[in-house]
C-alpha positions as CSV (number, residue, x, y, z in Angstrom):
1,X,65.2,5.4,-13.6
2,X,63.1,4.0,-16.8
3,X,62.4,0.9,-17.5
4,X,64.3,-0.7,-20.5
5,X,62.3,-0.5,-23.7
6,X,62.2,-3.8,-26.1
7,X,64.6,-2.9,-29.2
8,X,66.8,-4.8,-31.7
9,X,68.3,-7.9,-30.1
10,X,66.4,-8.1,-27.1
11,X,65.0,-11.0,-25.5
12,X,61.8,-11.0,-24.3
13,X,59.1,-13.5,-23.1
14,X,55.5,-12.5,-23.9
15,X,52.3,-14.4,-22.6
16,X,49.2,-15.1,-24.5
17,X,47.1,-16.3,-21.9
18,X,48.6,-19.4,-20.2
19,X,50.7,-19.6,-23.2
20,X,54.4,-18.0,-23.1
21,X,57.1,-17.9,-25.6
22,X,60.5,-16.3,-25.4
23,X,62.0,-14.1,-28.7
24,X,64.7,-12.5,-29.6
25,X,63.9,-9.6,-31.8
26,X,66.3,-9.8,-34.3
27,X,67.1,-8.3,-38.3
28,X,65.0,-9.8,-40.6
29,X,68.1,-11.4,-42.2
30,X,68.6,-13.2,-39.1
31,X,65.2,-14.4,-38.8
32,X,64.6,-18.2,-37.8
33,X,61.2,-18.3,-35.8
34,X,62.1,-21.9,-35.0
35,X,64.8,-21.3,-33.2
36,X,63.2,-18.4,-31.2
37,X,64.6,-15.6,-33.7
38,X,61.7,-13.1,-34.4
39,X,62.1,-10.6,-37.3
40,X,62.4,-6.9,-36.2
41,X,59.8,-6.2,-39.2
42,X,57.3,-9.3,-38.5
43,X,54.0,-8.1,-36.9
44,X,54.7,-9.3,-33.4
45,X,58.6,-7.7,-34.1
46,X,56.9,-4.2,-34.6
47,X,54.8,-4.2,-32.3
48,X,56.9,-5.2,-29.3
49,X,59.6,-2.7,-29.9
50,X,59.4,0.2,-27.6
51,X,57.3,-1.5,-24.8
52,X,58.7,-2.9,-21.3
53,X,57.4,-5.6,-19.0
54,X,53.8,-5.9,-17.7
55,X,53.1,-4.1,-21.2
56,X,49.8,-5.2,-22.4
57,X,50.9,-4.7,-26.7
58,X,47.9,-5.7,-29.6
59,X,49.6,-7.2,-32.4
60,X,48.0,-6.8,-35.5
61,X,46.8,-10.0,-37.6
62,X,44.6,-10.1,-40.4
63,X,41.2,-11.0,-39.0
64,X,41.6,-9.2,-35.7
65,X,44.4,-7.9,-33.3
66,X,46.4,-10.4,-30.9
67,X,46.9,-9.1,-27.2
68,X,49.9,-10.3,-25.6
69,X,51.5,-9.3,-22.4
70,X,55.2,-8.6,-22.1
71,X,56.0,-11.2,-19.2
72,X,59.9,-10.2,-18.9
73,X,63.1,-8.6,-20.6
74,X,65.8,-10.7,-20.6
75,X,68.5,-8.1,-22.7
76,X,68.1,-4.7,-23.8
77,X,70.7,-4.0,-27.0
78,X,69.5,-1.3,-28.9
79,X,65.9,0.4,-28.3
80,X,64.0,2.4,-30.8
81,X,62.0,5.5,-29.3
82,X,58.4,5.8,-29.1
């Protein structure tokens, strides 16, 4: 069986380091990163979709890329191929 992918309204907890945050990827209507709501088109948003847990995933930034490591998945809605 395959590992569930990261796709529209999933939860997931990524770790920078000894830094971790949870996000739920969402529309970018819905968007409140406050409130742990991470746009589906935000850098971080399109990066993580398509990758599971223990995923190490580069999201781009201006001056460099940001490597983050998918900790857990929480919920799997709706996944987009990669």
């Amino acid at each position: 069986m395959t590992e569930p992918t990261i796709g529209m309204w999933s939860k997931v907890r990524v770790k920078d380091g000894p830094h971790e945050e949870v996000w739920e990827i969402v529309p970018a209507e819905d968007a409140d990163p406050a409130n742990g709501r991470l746009s589906a088109e935000s850098p971080m948003g399109r990066a993580l979709i398509g990758h599971r847990t223990g995923d190490n995933v580069n999201v781009p930034r201006p001056e460099k890329r940001w490597p983050v490591v998918v900790s857990h998945l929480y919920t799997v809605q709706v996944s987009s191929g990669r």
